[in-house]
GUFI-387519 format. One record per residue (C-alpha): residue in three letters; z, x, y; residue number from 0. Coordinates in nm, 4 decimals. Example, Ala and Ser with C-alpha at 12.3 -4.5 7.8 and 13.67 -1.06 7.14 Angstrom:
<nodes>
NODE; ALA; 0.7800; 1.2300; -0.4500; 0
NODE; SER; 0.7140; 1.3670; -0.1060; 1
</nodes>
This chain:
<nodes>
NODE; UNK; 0.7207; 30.1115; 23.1077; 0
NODE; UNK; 1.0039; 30.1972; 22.8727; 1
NODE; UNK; 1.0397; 30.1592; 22.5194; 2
NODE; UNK; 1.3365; 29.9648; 22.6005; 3
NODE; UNK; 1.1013; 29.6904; 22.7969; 4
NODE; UNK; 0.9794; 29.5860; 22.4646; 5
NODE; UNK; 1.2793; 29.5129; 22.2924; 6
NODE; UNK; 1.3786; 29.1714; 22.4405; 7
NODE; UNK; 1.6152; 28.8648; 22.4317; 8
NODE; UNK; 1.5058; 28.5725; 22.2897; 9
NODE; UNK; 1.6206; 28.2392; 22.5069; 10
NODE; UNK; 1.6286; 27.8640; 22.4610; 11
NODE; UNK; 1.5902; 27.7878; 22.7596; 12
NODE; UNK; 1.4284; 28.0080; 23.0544; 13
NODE; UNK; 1.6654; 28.1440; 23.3201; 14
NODE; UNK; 1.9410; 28.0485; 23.1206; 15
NODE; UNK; 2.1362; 28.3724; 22.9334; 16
NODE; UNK; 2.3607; 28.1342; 22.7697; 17
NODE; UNK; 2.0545; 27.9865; 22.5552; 18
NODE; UNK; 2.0343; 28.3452; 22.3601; 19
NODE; UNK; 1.9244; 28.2805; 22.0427; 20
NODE; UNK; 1.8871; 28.6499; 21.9243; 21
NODE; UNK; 1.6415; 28.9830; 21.9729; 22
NODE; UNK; 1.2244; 29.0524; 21.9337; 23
NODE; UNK; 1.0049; 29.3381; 21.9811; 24
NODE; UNK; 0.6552; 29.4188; 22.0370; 25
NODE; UNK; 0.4390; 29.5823; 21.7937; 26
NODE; UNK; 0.0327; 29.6042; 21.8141; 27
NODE; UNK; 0.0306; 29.3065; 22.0332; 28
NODE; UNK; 0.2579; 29.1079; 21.8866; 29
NODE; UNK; 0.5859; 29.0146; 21.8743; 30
NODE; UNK; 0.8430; 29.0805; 21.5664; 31
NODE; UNK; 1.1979; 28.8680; 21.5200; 32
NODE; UNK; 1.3871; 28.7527; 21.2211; 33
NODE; UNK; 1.2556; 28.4380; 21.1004; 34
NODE; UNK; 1.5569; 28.2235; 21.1175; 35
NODE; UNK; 1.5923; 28.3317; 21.5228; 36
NODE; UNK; 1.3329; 28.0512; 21.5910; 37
NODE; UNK; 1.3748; 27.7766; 21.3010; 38
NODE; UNK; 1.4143; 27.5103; 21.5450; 39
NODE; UNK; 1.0886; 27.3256; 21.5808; 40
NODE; UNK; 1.1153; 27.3904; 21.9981; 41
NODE; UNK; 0.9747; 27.6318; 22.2961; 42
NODE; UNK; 1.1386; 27.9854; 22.2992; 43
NODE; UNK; 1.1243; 28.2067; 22.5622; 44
NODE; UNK; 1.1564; 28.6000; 22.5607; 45
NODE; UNK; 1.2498; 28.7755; 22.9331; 46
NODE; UNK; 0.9882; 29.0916; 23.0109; 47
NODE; UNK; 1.0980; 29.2171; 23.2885; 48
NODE; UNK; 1.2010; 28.9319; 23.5596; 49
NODE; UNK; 0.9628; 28.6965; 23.3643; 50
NODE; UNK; 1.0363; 28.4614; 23.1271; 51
NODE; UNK; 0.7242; 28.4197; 22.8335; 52
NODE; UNK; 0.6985; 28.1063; 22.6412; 53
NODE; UNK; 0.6313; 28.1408; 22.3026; 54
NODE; UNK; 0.4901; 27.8157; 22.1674; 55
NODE; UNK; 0.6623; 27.7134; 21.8043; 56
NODE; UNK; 0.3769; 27.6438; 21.5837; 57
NODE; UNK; 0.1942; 27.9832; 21.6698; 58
NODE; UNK; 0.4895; 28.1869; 21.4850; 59
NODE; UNK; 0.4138; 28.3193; 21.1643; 60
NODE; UNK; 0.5271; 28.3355; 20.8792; 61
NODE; UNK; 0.8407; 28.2170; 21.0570; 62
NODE; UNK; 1.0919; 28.2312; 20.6964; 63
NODE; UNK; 0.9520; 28.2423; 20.3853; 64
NODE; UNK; 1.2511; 28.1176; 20.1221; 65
NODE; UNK; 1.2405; 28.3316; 19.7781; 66
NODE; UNK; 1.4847; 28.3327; 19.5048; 67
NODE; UNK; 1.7217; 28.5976; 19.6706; 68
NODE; UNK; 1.9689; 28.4851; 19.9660; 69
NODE; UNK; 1.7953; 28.5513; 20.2445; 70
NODE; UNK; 1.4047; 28.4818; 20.1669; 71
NODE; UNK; 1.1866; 28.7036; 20.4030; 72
NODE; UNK; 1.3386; 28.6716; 20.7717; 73
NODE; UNK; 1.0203; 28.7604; 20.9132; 74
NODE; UNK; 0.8642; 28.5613; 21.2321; 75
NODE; UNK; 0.5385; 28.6918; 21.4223; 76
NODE; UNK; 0.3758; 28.5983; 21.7145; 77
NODE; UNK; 0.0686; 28.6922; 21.8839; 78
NODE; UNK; 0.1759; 28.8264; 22.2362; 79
NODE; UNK; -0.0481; 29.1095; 22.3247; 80
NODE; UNK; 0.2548; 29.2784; 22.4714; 81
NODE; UNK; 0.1377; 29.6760; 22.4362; 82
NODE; UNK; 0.4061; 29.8863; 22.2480; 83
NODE; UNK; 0.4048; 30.2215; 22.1536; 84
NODE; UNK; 0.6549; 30.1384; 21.8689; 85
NODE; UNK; 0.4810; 30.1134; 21.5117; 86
NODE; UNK; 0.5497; 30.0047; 21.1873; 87
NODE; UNK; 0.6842; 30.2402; 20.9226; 88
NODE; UNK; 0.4927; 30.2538; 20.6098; 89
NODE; UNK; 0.7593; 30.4219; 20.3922; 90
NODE; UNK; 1.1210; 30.2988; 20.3272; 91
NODE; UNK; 1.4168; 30.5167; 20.4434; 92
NODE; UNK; 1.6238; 30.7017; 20.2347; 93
NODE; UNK; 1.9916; 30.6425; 20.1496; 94
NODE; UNK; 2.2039; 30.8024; 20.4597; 95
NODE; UNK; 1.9236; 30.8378; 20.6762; 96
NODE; UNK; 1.9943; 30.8131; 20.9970; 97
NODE; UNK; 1.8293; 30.5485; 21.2229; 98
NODE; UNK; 1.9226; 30.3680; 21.5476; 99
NODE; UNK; 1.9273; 30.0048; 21.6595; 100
NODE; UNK; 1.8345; 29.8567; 22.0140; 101
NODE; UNK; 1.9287; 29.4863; 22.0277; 102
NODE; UNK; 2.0836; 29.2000; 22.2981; 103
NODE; UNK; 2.3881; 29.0897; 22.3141; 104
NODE; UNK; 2.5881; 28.8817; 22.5019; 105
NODE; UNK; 2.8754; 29.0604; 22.6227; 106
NODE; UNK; 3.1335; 28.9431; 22.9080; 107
NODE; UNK; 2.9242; 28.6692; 23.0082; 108
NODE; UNK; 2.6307; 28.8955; 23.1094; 109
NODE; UNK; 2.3173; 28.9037; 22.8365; 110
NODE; UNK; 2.3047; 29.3223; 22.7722; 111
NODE; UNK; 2.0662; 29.5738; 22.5530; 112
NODE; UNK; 2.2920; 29.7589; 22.3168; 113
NODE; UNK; 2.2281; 30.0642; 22.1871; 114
NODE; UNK; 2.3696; 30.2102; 21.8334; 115
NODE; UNK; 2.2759; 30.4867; 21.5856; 116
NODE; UNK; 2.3444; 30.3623; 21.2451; 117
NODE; UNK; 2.3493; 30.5148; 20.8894; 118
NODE; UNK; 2.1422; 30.3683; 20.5902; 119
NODE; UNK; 2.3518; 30.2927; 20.2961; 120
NODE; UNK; 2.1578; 30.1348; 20.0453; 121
NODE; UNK; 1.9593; 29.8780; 19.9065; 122
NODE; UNK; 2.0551; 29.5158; 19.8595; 123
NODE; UNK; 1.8332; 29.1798; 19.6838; 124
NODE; UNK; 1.6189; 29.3707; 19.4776; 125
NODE; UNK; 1.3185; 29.5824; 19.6945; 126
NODE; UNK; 1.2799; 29.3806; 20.0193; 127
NODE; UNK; 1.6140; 29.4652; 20.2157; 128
NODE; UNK; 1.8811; 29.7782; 20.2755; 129
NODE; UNK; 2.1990; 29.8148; 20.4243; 130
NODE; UNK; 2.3362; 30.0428; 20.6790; 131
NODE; UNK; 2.6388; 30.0668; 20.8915; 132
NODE; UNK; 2.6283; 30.0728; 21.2413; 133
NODE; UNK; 2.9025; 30.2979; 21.4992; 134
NODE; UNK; 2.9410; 29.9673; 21.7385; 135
NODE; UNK; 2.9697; 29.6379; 21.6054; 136
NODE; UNK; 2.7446; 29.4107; 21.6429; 137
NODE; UNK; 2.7158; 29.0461; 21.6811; 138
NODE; UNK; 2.5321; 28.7400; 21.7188; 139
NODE; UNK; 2.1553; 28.7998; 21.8966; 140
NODE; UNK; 2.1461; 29.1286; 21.6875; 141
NODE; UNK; 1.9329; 28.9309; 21.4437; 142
NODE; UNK; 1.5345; 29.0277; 21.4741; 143
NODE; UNK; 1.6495; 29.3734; 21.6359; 144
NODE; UNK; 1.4397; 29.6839; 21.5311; 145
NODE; UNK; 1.5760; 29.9569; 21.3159; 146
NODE; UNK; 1.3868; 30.2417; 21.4121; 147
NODE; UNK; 1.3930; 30.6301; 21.4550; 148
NODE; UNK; 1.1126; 30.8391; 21.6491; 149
NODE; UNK; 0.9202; 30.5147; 21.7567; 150
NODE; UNK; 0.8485; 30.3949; 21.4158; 151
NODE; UNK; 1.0287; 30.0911; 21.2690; 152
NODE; UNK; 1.1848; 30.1035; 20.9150; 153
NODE; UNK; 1.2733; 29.7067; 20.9140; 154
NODE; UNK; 1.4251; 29.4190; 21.1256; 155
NODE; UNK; 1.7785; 29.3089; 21.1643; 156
NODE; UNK; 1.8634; 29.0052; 20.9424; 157
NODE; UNK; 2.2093; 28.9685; 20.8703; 158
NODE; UNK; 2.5662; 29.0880; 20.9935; 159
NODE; UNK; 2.8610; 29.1433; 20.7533; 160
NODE; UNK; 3.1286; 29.2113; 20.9593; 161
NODE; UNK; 3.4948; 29.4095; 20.8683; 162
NODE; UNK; 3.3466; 29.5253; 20.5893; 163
NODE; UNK; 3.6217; 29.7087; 20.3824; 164
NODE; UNK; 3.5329; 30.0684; 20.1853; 165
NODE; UNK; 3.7794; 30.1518; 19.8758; 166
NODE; UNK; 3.6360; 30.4132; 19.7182; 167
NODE; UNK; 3.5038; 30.7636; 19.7613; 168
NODE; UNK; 3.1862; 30.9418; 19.9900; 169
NODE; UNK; 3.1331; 31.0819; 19.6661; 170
NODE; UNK; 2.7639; 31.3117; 19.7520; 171
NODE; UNK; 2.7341; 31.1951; 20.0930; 172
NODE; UNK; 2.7007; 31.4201; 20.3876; 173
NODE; UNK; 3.0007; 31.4796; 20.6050; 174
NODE; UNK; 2.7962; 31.3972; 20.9276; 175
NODE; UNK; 2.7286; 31.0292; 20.7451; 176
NODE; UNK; 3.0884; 30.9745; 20.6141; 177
NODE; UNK; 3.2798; 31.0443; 20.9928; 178
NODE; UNK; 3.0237; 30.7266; 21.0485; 179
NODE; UNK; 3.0523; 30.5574; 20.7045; 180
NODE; UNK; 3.4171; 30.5498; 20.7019; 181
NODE; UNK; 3.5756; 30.2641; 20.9433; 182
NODE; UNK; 3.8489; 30.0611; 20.8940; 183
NODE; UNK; 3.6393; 29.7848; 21.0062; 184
NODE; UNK; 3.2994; 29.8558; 20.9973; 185
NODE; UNK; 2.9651; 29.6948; 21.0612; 186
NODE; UNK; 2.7352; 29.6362; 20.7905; 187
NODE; UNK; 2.3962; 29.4944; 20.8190; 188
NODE; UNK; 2.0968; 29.3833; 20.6022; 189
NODE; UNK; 1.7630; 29.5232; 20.7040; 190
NODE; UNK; 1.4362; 29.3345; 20.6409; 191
NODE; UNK; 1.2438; 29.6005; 20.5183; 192
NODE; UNK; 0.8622; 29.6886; 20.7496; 193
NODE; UNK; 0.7005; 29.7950; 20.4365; 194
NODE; UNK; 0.7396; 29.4066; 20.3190; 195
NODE; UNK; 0.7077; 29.2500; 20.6753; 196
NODE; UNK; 0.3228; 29.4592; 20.6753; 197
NODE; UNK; 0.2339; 29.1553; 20.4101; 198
NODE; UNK; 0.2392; 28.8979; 20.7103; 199
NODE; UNK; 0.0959; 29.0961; 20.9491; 200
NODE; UNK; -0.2416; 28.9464; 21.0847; 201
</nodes>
């Protein structure tokens, strides 16, 4: 199978598109999400292939862990035993490297993968997120998406800012990273970083 098999939605209710709730992946036999995708005490389900999996509530883990910043850790983990060859980085990326993102959407009325490279732009709350700016926008079920570049996974999608407005100069950035940086109305995101979500692994 495809890489792209094990990036899937995340449902409410099986057979039903219009539950979507957001995006997981599979990594060493489990599956990865951001926490707050699943913070209703209920049965998910994720679609492999033409089958629906339930994924019973009380065997995520951590599902959020709140800290001081904003966002906590929006980490959830559940034991699927899904094979995947994607892998968790052990190193953060650098500012303007550039990664891509696979996530669902719900586009039309149809439930969709979307694919988009993106470009990192920073850090943000301290050591345990980063920022980067994506060429399409992306919505709601991006959350729990994989950031990733040659199978290995830098961090999880989290959070959305959308429109975000740029005032000031690329000053030292690379011109391939500024035609991608600079958008009138431009996607950023916060990234849940895989050297922190490692911590919770089992």
């Amino acid at each position: 199978m495809e890489l792209t098999d094990y990036i899937m939605p995340i449902l409410r209710k099986a057979g039903d598109e219009r539950s979507f709730a957001g995006t997981a992946f599979c990594i060493n036999g489990h599956l990865l999400t951001a926490g707050h995708v699943i913070q209703s005490p209920m049965t998910y389900y994720v679609r492999h292939g033409e089958n629906y999996m339930a994924l019973d509530f009380s065997r995520w883990t951590p599902r959020q862990i709140l800290t001081d910043d904003k966002l906590g850790y929006d980490v959830a983990i559940y034991p699927s035993g899904l094979p995947c060859e994607l892998t968790l980085s052990g190193t953060d990326p650098y500012k303007n490297d550039h990664l891509e993102v696979l996530c669902w959407q719900f586009e039309d009325g149809q439930l969709r993968q979307v694919y988009t490279p993106c470009v990192v732009r920073g850090e943000a709350d301290e050591d345990c997120y980063f920022l980067i700016s994506t060429t399409r926008r992306i919505t709601h079920g991006a959350s729990g998406s994989p950031v990733y570049k040659d199978g290995r996974v830098y961090g999880i999608l989290a959070m959305g800012r959308d429109f975000y407005q740029h005032t000031g100069p690329f000053a030292g950035i690379p011109p391939q990273s500024q035609r991608l940086m600079h958008r009138i109305e431009e996607n950023t995101c916060w990234v849940f970083k895989s050297t922190h979500i490692m911590r919770f692994m089992p």
